[in-house]
C-alpha positions in Angstrom: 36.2 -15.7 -58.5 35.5 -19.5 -58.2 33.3 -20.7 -55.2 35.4 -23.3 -53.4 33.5 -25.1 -50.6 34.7 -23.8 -47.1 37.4 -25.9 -45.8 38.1 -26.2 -41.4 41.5 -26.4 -40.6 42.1 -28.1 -36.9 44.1 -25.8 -34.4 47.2 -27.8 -34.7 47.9 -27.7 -38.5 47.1 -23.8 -38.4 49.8 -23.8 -35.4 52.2 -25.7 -37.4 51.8 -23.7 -40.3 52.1 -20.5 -38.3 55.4 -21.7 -36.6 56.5 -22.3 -40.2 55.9 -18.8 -40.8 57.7 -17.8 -37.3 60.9 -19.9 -38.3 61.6 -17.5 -41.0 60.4 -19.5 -43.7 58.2 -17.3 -46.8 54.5 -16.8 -45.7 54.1 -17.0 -49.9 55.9 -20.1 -50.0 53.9 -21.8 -47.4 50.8 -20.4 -48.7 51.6 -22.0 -52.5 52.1 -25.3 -51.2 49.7 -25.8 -48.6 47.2 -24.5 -50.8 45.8 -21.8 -48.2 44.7 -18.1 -49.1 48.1 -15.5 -47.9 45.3 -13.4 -46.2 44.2 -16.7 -44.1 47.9 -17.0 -43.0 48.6 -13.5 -42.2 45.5 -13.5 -40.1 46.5 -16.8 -38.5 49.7 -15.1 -38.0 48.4 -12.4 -36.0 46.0 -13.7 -34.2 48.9 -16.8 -32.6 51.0 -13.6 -32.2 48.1 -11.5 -30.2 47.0 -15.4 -28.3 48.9 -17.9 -29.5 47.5 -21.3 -30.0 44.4 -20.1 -28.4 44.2 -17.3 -31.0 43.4 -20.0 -33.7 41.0 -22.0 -32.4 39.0 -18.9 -32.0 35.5 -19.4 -33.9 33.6 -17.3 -36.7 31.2 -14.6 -36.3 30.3 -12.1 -33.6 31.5 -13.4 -29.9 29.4 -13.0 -26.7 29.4 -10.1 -24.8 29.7 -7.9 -28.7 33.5 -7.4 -27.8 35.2 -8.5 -31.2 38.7 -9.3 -31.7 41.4 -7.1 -33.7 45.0 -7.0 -34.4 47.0 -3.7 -34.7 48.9 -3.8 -37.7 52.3 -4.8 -35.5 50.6 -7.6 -34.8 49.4 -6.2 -31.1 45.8 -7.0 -29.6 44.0 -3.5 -29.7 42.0 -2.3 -27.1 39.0 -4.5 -28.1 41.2 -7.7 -26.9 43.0 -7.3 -23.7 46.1 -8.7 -23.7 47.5 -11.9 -22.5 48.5 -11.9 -19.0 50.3 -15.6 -20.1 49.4 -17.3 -17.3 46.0 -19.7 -17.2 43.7 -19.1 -14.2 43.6 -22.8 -12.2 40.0 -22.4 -11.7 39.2 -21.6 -15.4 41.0 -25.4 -16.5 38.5 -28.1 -15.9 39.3 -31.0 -13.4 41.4 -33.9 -14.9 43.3 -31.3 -17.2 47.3 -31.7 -17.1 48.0 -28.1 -15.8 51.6 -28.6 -16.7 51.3 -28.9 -20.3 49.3 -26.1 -20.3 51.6 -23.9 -18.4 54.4 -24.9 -20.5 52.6 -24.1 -23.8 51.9 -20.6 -22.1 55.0 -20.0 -21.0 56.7 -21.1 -24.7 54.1 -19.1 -26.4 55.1 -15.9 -24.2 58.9 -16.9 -24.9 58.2 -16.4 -28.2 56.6 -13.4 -28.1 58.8 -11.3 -25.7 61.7 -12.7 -28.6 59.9 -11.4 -31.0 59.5 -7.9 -29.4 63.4 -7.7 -28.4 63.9 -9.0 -32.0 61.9 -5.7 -33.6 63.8 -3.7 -30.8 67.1 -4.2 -32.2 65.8 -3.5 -35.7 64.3 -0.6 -35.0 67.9 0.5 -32.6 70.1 -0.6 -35.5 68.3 1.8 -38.0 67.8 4.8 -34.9 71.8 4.0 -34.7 72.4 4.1 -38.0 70.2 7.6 -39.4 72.5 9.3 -36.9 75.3 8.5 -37.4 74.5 9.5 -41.4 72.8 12.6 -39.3 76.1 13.9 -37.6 78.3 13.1 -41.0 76.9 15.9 -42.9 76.7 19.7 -42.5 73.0 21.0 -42.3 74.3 23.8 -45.2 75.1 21.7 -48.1 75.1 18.4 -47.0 78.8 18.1 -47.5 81.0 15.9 -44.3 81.4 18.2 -41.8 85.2 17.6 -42.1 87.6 16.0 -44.4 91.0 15.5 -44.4 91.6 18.2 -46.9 89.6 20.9 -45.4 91.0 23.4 -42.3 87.8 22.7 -40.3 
């Protein structure tokens, strides 16, 4: 294993690389040519999917407070991270702030998200769909079709 000095990637390349990722295009592909770890990008991955751009500017080591952040395997924030409510307190945004770009960015990121989720909804419906309609085509004896043409059924 070869020690490689530690390199900081701002918040808006790992967001461009993520979206990258988003758009469909292979995490290993992007990972070869950028040059970046797979395991980096599938944390990025979930952390913009848990946060979104805020999710990647996050900063190493233990936070304040001893509440650490974690990603279900789905890509969910577990209990440890409470999830996005999508919309940015006024009085948390400093003075002089656009609080339009910000809202937009929220309400893009959450877009995305809820997509996402409908997306893995009809996945997981097509398959449900699918399994019984195999279900009802066989007979639970001998897993022959219930009926065929041929049979006095």
């Amino acid at each position: 294993m070869s020690k490689q000095p530690q390199r900081a990637f701002s918040t808006e390349f790992k967001v461009r690389v993520v979206q990258r990722i988003e758009s469909g295009e292979r995490l290993s592909a992007v990972s070869d040519e950028m040059g970046i770890r797979r395991k980096l990008l599938y944390e990025w991955r979930a952390a913009y999917r848990a946060l979104g751009a805020a999710g990647l500017n996050r900063k190493r080591g233990p936070k304040p407070g001893g509440e650490r952040f974690s990603v279900s395997p789905r890509g969910r924030p577990s209990a440890a991270a409470p999830p996005s409510s999508g919309v940015a307190s006024s009085s948390a945004r400093p003075r002089g702030e656009p609080a339009a770009a910000d809202d937009l960015s929220l309400a893009q990121a959450r877009i995305a998200e809820l997509e996402r989720v409908i997306g893995r909804q009809q996945a997981d419906l097509h398959f449900f769909r699918e399994a019984l309609r195999l279900w009802d085509a066989t007979s639970p004896n001998d897993g022959a079709p219930i009926s065929t043409k041929s049979s006095k059924k």
